[in-house]
N, C-alpha and C positions, 0 to 999 in steps of 0.2 A: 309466439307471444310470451312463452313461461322463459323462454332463452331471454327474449331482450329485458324483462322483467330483474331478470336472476344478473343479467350484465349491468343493471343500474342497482343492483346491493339489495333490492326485496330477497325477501321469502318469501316464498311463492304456494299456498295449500291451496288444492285443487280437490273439488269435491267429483260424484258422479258425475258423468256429460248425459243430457239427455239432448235433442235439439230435431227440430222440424225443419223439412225445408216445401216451400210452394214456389211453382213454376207459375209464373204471369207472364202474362204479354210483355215484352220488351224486360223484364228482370226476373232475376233469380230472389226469393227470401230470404234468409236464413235464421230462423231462433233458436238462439242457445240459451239452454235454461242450467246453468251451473256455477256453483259457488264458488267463489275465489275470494282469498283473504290475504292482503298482501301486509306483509311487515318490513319494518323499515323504523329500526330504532324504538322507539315509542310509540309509533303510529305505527295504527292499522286501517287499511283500506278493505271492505268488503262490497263487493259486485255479488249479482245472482243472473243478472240477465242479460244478454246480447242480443242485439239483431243487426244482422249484416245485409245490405244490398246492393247485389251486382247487378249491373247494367248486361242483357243478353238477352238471343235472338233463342235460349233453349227452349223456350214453350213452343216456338212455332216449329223449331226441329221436330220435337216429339209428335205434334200432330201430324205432320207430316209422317213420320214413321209411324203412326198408328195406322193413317190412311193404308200409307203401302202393308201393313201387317193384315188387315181388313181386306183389302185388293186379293191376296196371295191367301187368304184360309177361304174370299166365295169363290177366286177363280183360277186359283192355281197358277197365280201369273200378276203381273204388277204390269200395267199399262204408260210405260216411262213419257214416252211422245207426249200423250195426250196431257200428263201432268205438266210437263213444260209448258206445254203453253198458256196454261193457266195459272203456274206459280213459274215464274221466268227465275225468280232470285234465289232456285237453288238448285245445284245442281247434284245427282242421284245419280251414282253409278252400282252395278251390281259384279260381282261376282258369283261364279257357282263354281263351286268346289264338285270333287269326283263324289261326292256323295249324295249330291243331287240338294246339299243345301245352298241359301244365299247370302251371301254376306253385300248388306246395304250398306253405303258409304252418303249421307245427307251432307253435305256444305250449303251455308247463307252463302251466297254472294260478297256480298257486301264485307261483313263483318268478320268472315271465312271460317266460323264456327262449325265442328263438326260433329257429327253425330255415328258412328258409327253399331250396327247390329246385326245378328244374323237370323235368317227365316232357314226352318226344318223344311225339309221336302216337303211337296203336297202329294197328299196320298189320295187319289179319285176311287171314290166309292165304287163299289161293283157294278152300281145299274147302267156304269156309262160306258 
C-alpha cells in the first residue's frame, strides 16, 4: 500500500502497527490499528484505523486441526476414516517422518485452502 501511495506523489509517515486478527466462520478479520499521514502538497490525509475482510474456510480448517491435535494427545492416533465420513469436504492426509512425528496436511474441498501442521510423537505413559 506505502508503494502505490509513494507512486501517486504522497509522503507516506507510518506510525507503530499494532493489529488483531479473529478467525469466523466463513471469514478472516483483520484490525489494524496504525497511523498514517499522507502528504501531498498542502494536503494531508490522516487514517488510524483499518479493517480488512477475507472471505475463508480458515476457522473450520483450524477446528478441524484442533480435533485431530485432541485425537493424537488422548489416543496417540488420529482416526482419518471415521472423520471422512462425517466432514466429506476435507480432505487430511498425514505424513510421519523418521522421527515418529506427523505432519497434517487439511484441504476444504471446495475452496482448496490449506492448512498445513505438524504433531510431536506420542509418548504412552508407562502404566500401558
Amino acid at each position: 500500500m506505502r508503494e502505490e501511495l509513494e507512486k501517486q506523489n504522497y509522503d507516506v509517515e507510518l506510525g507503530t502497527l499494532n493489529y488483531d486478527i479473529e478467525l469466523s466462520p466463513n471469514r478472516v478479520i483483520i484490525d489494524i490499528n496504525r497511523d498514517m499521514n499522507l502528504r501531498k502538497g498542502e494536503s494531508i490525509i490522516s487514517h488510524e484505523k483499518f479493517k480488512i475482510i477475507v472471505s475463508s474456510r480458515f476457522y473450520d480448517l483450524a477446528i478441524v486441526a484442533q480435533e485431530i491435535i485432541n485425537q493424537e494427545a488422548r489416543l496417540c492416533n488420529f482416526e482419518q476414516q471415521g472423520f471422512a465420513l462425517f466432514y466429506p469436504e476435507f480432505t487430511i492426509t498425514k505424513f510421519r517422518t523418521g522421527d515418529s512425528d506427523v505432519i497434517y496436511t487439511i484441504k476444504h474441498k471446495t475452496t482448496e485452502e490449506e492448512f498445513k501442521f505438524i504433531v510431536r510423537g506420542c509418548v504412552i505413559p508407562p502404566a500401558f
